[in-house]
C-alpha positions in Angstrom: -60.6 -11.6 47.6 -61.6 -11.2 51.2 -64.1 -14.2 50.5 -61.4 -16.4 49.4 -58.7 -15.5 51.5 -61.6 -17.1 54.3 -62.6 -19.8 52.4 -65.8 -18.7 51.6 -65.2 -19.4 47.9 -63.0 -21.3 45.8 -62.2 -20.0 42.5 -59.5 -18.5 40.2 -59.0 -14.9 39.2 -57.9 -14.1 35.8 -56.4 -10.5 35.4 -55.6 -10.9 32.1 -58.9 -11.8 30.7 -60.7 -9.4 33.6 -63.1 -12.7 34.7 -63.6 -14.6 38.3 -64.3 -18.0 38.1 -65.7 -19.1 41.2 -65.5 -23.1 41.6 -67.3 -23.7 45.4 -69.1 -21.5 47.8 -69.3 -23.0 51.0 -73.0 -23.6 51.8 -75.1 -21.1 53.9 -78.7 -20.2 54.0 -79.5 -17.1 52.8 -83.5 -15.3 52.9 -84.2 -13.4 50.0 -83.0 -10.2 51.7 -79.6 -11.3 52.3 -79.6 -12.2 49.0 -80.5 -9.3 47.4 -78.2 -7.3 50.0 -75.1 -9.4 48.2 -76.0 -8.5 45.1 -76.4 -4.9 45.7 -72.4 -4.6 47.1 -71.6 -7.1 43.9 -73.0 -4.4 42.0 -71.4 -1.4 43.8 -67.9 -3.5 44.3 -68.4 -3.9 40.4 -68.9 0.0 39.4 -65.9 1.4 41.4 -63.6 -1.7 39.8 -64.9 -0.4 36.3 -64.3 3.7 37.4 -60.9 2.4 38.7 -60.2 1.2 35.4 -61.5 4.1 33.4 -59.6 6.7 35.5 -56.2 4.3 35.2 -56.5 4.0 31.6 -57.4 7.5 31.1 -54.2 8.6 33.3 -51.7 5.8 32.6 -50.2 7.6 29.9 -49.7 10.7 32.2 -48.7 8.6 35.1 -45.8 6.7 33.2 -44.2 9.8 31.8 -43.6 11.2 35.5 
């Protein structure tokens, strides 16, 4: 979100569906290291969106009844 909200990236985020469709990336060079240091937050960013899910679905029910 940060990434777009620069214009980093271009893309759409569907909630409904759970999917990012990213449409442009503005161009920089990257070395392998970089590289590989993005995908290692992707992963992590992607892990704690998935336990955030878990623990929402898990206490919805409770949270609603309040």
């Amino acid at each position: 979100m940060k990434a777009m909200s620069l214009g980093v990236i271009q893309g759409v985020i569907d909630q409904v569906v759970q999917i990012v469709r990213i449409k442009r990336v503005q161009p920089r060079v990257l070395n392998m290291q970089q590289v590989e240091s993005l995908r290692t937050q992707l992963n992590t960013w992607t892990e704690k969106v998935h336990e955030a899910v878990i623990y929402l679905e898990a206490t919805g029910p409770e949270l609603m009844s309040s």
